[in-house]
C-alpha positions as a LaTeX table, in Angstrom:
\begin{tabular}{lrrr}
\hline
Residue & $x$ (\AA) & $y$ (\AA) & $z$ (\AA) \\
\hline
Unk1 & 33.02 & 46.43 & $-13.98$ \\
Unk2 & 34.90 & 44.70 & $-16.68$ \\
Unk3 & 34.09 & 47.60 & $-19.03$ \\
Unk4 & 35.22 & 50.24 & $-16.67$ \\
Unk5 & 38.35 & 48.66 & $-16.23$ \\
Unk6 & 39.39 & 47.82 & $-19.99$ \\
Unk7 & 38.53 & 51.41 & $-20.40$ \\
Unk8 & 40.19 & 53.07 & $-17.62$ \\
Unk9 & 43.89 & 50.73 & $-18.67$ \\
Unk10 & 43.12 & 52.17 & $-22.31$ \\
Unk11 & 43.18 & 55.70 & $-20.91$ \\
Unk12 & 46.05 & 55.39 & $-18.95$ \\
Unk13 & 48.66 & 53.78 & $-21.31$ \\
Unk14 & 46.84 & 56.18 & $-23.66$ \\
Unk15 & 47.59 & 59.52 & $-21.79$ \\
Unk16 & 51.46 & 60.83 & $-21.63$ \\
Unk17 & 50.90 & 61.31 & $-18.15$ \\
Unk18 & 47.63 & 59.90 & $-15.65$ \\
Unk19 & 46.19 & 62.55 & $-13.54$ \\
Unk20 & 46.17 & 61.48 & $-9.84$ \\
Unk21 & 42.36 & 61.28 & $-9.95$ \\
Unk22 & 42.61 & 58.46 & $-12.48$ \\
Unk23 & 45.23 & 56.49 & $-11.13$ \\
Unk24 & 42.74 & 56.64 & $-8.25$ \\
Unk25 & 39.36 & 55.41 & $-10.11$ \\
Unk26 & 41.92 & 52.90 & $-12.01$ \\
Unk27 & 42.62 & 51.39 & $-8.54$ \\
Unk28 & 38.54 & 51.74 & $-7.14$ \\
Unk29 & 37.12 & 49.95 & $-10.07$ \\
Unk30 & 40.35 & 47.02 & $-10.42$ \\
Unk31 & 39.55 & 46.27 & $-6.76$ \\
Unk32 & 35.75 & 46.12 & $-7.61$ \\
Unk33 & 36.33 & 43.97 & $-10.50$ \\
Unk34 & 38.67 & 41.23 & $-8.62$ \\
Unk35 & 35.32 & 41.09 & $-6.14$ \\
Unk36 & 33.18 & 40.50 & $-8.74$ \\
Unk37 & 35.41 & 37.88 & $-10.43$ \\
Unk38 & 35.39 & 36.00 & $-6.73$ \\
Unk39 & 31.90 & 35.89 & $-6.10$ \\
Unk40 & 31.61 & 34.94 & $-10.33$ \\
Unk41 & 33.82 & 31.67 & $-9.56$ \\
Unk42 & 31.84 & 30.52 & $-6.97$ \\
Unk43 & 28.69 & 29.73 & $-9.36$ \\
Unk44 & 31.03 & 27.80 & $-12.07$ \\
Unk45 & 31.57 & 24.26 & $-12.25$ \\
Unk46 & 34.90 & 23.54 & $-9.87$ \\
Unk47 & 36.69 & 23.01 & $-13.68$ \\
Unk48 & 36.08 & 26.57 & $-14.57$ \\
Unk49 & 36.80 & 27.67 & $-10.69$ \\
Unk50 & 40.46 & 27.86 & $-11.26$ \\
Unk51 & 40.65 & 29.90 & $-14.40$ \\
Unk52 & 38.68 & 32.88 & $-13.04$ \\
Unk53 & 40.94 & 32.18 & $-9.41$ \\
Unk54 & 43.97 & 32.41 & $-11.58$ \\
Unk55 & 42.63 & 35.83 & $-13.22$ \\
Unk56 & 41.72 & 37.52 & $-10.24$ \\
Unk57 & 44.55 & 37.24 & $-8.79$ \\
Unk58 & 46.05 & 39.09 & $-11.79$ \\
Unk59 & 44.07 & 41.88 & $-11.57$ \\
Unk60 & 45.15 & 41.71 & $-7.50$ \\
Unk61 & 48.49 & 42.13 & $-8.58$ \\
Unk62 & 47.93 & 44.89 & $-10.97$ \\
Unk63 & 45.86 & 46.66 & $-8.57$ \\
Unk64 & 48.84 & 46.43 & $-6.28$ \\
Unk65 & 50.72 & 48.13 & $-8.28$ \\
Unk66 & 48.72 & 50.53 & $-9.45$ \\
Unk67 & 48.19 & 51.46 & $-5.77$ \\
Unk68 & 51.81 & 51.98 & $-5.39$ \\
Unk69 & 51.52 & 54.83 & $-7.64$ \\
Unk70 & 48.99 & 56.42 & $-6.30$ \\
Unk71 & 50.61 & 56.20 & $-2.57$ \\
Unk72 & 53.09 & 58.13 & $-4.07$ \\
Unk73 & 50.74 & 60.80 & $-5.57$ \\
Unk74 & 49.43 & 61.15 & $-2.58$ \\
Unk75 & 53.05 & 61.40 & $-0.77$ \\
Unk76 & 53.41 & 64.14 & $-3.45$ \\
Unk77 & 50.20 & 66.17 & $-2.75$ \\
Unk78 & 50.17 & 66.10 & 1.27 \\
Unk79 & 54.14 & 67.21 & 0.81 \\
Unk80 & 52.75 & 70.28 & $-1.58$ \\
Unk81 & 49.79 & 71.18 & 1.03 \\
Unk82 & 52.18 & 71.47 & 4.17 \\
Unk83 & 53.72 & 75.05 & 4.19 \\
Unk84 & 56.07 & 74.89 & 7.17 \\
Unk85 & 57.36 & 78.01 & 8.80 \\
Unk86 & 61.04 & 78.72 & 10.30 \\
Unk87 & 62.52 & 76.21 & 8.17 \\
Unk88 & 66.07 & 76.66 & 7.91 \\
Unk89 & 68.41 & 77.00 & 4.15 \\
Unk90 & 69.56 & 73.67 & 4.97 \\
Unk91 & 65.67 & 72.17 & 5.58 \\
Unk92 & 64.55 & 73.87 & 2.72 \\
Unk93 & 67.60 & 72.69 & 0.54 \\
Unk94 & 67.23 & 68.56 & 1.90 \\
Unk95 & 63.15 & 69.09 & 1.63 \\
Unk96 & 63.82 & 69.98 & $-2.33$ \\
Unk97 & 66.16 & 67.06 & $-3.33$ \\
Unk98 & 63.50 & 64.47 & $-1.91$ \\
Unk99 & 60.81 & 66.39 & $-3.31$ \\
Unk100 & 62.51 & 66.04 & $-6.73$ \\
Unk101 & 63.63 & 62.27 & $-6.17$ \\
Unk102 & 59.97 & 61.62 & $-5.48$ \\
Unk103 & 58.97 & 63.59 & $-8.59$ \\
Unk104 & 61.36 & 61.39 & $-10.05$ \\
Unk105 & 60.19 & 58.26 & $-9.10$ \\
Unk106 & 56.31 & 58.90 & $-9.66$ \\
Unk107 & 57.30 & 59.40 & $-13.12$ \\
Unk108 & 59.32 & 56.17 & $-12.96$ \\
Unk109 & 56.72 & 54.28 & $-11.67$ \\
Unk110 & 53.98 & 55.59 & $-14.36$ \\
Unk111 & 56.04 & 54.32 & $-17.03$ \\
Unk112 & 56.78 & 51.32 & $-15.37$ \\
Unk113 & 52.82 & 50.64 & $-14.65$ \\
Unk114 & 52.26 & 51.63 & $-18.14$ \\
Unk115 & 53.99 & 48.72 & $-19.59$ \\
Unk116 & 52.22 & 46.26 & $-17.13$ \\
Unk117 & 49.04 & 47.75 & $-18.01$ \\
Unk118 & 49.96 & 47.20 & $-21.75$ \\
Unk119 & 51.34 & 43.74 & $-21.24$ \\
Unk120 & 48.73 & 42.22 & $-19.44$ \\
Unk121 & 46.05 & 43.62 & $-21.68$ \\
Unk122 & 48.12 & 42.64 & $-24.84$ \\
Unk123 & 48.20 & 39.57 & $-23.70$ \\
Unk124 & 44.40 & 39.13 & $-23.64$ \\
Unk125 & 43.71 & 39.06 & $-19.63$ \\
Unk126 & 40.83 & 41.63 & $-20.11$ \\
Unk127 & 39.23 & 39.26 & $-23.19$ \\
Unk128 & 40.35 & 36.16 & $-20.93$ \\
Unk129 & 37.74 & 37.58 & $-18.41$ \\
Unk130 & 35.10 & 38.63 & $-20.82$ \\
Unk131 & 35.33 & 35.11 & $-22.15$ \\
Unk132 & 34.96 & 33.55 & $-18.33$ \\
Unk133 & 31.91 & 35.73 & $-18.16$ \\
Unk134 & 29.87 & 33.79 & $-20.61$ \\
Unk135 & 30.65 & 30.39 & $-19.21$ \\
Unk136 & 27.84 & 28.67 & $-18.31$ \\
Unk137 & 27.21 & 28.42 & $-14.26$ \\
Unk138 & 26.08 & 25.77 & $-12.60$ \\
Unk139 & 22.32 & 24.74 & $-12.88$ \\
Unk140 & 21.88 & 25.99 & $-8.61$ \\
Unk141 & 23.63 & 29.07 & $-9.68$ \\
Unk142 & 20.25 & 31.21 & $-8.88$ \\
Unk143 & 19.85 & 29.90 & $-5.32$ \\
Unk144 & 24.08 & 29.67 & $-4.93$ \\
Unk145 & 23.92 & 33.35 & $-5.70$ \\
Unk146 & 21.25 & 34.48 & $-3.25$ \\
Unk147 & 23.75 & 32.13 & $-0.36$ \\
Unk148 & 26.95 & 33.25 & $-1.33$ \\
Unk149 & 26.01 & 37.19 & $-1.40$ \\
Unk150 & 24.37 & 36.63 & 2.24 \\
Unk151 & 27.37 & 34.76 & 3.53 \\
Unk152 & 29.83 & 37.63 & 1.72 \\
Unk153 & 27.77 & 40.23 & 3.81 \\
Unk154 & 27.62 & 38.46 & 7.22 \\
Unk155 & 31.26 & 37.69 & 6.79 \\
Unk156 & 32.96 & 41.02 & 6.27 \\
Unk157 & 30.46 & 42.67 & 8.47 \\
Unk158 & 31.55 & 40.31 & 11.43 \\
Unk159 & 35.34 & 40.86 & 9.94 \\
Unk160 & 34.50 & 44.39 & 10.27 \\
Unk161 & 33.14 & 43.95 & 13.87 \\
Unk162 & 36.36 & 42.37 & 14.41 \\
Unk163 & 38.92 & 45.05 & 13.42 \\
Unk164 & 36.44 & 47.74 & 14.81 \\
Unk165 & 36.72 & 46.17 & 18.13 \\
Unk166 & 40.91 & 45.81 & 18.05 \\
Unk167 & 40.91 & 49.51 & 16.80 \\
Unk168 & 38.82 & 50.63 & 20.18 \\
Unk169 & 41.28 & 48.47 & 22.74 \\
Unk170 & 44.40 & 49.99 & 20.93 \\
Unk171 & 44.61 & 52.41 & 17.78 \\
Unk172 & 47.48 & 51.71 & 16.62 \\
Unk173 & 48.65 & 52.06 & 12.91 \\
Unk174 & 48.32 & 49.04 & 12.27 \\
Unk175 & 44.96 & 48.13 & 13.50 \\
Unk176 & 43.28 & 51.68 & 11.81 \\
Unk177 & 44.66 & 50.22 & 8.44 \\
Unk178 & 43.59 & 46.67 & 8.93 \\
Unk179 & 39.90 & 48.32 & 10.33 \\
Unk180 & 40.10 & 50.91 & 6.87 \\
Unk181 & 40.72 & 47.40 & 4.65 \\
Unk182 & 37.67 & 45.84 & 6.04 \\
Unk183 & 35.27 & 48.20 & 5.75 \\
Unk184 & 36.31 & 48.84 & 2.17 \\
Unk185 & 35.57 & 44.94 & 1.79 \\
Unk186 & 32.80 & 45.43 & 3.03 \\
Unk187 & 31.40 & 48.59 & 1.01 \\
Unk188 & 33.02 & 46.71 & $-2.20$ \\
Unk189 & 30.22 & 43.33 & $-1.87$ \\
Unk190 & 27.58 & 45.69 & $-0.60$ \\
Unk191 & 28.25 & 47.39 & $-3.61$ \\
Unk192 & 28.07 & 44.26 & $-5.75$ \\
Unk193 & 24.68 & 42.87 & $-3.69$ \\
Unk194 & 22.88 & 46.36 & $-4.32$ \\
Unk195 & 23.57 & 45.86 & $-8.17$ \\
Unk196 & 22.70 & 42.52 & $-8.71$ \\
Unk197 & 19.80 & 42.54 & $-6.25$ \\
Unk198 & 18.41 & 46.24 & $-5.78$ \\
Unk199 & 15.98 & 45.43 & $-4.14$ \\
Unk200 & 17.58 & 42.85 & $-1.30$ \\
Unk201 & 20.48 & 45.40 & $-0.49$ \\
Unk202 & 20.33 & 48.10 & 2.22 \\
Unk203 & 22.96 & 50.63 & 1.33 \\
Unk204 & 25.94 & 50.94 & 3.71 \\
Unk205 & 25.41 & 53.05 & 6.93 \\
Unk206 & 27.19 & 56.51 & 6.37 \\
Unk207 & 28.90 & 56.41 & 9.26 \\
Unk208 & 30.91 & 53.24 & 7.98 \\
Unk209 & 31.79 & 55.95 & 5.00 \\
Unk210 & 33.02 & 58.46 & 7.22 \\
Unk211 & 35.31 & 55.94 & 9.17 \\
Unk212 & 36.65 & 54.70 & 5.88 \\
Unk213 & 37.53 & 58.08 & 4.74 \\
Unk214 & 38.87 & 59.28 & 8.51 \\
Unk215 & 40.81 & 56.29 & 8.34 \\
Unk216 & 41.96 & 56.83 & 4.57 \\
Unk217 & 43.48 & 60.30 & 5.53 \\
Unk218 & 44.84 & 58.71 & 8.55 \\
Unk219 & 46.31 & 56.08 & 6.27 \\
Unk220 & 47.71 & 58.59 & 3.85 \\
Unk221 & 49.48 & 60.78 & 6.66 \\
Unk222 & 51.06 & 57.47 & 7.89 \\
Unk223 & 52.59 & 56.73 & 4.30 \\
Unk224 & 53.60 & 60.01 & 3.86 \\
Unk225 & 55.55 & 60.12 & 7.09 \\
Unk226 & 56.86 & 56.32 & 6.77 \\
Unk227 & 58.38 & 57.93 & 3.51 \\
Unk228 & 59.97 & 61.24 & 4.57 \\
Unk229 & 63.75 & 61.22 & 3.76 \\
Unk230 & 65.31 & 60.33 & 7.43 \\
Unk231 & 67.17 & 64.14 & 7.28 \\
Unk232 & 63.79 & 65.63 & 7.36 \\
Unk233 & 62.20 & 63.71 & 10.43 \\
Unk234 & 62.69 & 66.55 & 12.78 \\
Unk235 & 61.78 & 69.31 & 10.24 \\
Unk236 & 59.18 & 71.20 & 9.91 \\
Unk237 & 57.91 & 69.51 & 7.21 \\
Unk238 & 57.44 & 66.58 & 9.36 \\
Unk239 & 56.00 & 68.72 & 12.39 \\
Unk240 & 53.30 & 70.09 & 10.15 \\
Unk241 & 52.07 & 65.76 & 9.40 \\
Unk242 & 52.12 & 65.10 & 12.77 \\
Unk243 & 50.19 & 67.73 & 13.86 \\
Unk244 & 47.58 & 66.69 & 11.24 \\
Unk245 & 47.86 & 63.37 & 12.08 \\
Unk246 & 47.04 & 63.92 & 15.60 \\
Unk247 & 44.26 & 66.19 & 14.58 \\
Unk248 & 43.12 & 62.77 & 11.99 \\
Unk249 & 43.40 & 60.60 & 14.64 \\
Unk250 & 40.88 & 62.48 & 17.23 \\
Unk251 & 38.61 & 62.75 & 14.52 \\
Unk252 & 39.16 & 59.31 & 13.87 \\
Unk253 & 38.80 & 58.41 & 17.32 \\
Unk254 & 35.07 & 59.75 & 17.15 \\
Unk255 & 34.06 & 58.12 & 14.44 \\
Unk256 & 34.87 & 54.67 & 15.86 \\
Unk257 & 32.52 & 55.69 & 18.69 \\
Unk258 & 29.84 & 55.94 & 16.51 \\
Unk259 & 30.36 & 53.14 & 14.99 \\
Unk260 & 29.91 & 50.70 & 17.69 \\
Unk261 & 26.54 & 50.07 & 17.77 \\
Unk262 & 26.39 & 49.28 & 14.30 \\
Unk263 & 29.15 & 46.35 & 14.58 \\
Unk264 & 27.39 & 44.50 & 17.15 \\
Unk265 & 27.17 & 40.81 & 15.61 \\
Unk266 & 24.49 & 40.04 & 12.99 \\
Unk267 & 22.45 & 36.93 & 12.89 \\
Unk268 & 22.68 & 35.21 & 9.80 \\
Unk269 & 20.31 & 35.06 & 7.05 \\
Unk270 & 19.18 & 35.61 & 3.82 \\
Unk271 & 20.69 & 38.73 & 0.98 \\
Unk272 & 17.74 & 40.37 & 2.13 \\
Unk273 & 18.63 & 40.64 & 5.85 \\
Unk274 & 18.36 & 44.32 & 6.99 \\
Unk275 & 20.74 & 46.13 & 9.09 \\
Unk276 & 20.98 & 48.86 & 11.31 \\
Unk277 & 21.27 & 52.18 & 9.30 \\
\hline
\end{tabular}
C-alpha cells in the first residue's frame, strides 16, 4: 500500500497535468493506506501508537484534499456529458463562464495539491511510514491481529447495518452519503483481512458493490448540483442532473432492497467468521 502510494505522489507531481483516472487511484490507494496504518498501530507498543496515529492522520488530510480535486473532475465531466436542449443565448453564455471558472480552478487546485504532495513527501512522511513499518510489534501481535481484524469486520458491518437501515426510513442526501462512506469502510478492511489472511476472508457480497457505486453516482450528481453557479439552477443544464438524479436514486432505491438481508446483525467471532454472500 505504502509502495502504491509513494509511487502514485511521484507520478502526479511528476506529470504537467494528472489525468482524472489518477487523481482517482491516488485517492483509492491513500484511503487504503491510512486503514492499514490504523490497524498497524494497534499491534505496537502504546509508545510507538502515537507516531503511526500522528501519520495517518496526515495521509487523512492529504487524501482530503486530493478528493477535492477529483470532486471537481467529476463536476467537470458530468457538466461535459449533459447536452441540454432549448437553452437560451443567455443560458448558454452564464453555462460557459462557470464552465471556464471551474476549468480554472481544477487547474488551481492541481497545482496547489502538487505542492502538498511535494512537501509532505520532501519532508520524509512516506520514509517516516516505511520506517514505522519495521518497528517491532508487540510479542501478542499474532493473536492481537487475528482480534482486531474480527472486531474491524463486525464493527463496520454493524456500522453498515446502521446507515443501511436510516437510508430505508428516509433517503435523504445525507443519509445515502453517510450509507456510501460505510460501506467503503467496510470494503477497505475486507480488503486488508483478504490480504493478510486469504484464507479467513470471504470477499464482499456484490451487491454491497453495486450500492456503493449507485450511491457513488448518486453522490457525484449531488456535488455537481450543490456546485452549479446559482444563475444556472433553473437551466437546462440543471434539468438534465435532476432528471438523472431521480433516475440514480430509483436505481438506488433497489439496490438498498437487496441489500437488507445481508445487513441483518452478525454474531461476533473470529476473522474467519463467514457471511452471507
Amino acid at each position: 500500500m505504502l509502495a502504491q502510494v509513494s509511487g502514485a505522489i511521484d507520478e502526479f507531481v511528476r506529470l504537467p497535468s494528472p489525468s482524472p483516472d489518477r487523481v482517482h487511484r491516488l485517492h483509492r490507494a491513500m484511503r487504503r493506506l491510512r486503514v492499514g496504518l490504523e490497524l498497524w498501530s494497534r499491534l505496537l507498543p502504546a509508545a510507538d501508537q502515537a507516531t503511526v496515529t500522528t501519520l495517518a492522520r496526515r495521509v487523512k488530510r492529504l487524501a482530503r484534499l486530493v478528493g477535492q480535486v477529483r470532486d471537481r473532475d467529476i463536476v467537470l465531466d458530468l457538466l461535459q456529458r449533459t447536452h441540454p436542449r432549448g437553452a437560451t443565448a443567455l443560458e448558454t453564455q452564464r453555462f460557459h463562464r462557470f464552465w471556464g471558472r471551474l476549468r480554472d480552478d481544477s487547474r488551481t487546485g492541481r497545482e496547489l495539491l502538487r505542492a502538498f504532495l511535494t512537501s509532505e513527501r520532501d519532508a520524509g512522511l512516506f520514509r517516516t511510514i516505511g520506517e514505522t513499518l519495521a518497528l517491532k510489534p508487540r510479542s501478542t501481535a499474532a493473536a492481537d491481529l487475528a482480534r482486531a481484524m474480527a472486531k474491524e469486520n463486525h464493527d463496520r458491518h454493524e456500522k453498515v447495518r446502521r446507515a443501511h437501515r436510516r437510508a430505508s426510513e428516509r433517503a435523504s442526501s445525507a443519509r445515502l452519503h453517510r450509507l456510501r462512506i460505510r460501506l467503503r469502510q467496510f470494503r477497505h478492511i475486507s480488503d486488508l483481512t483478504r490480504s493478510v489472511e486469504p484464507a479467513a476472508a470471504h470477499r464482499v457480497p456484490a451487491v454491497f458493490r453495486r450500492l456503493q457505486d449507485r450511491l457513488g453516482k448518486l453522490h457525484d450528481l449531488d456535488v455537481t448540483l450543490a456546485t452549479l453557479d446559482p444563475d444556472l439552477h433553473r437551466s437546462p443544464w440543471a434539468a438534465g442532473l435532476h432528471k438523472a438524479r431521480k433516475t440514480t436514486l430509483s436505481a438506488t432505491r433497489i439496490e438498498l432492497e437487496r441489500v437488507a438481508a445481508l445487513t441483518r446483525p452478525r454474531p461476533r467471532g473470529g476473522a474467519g467468521a463467514r457471511r452471507p454472500r
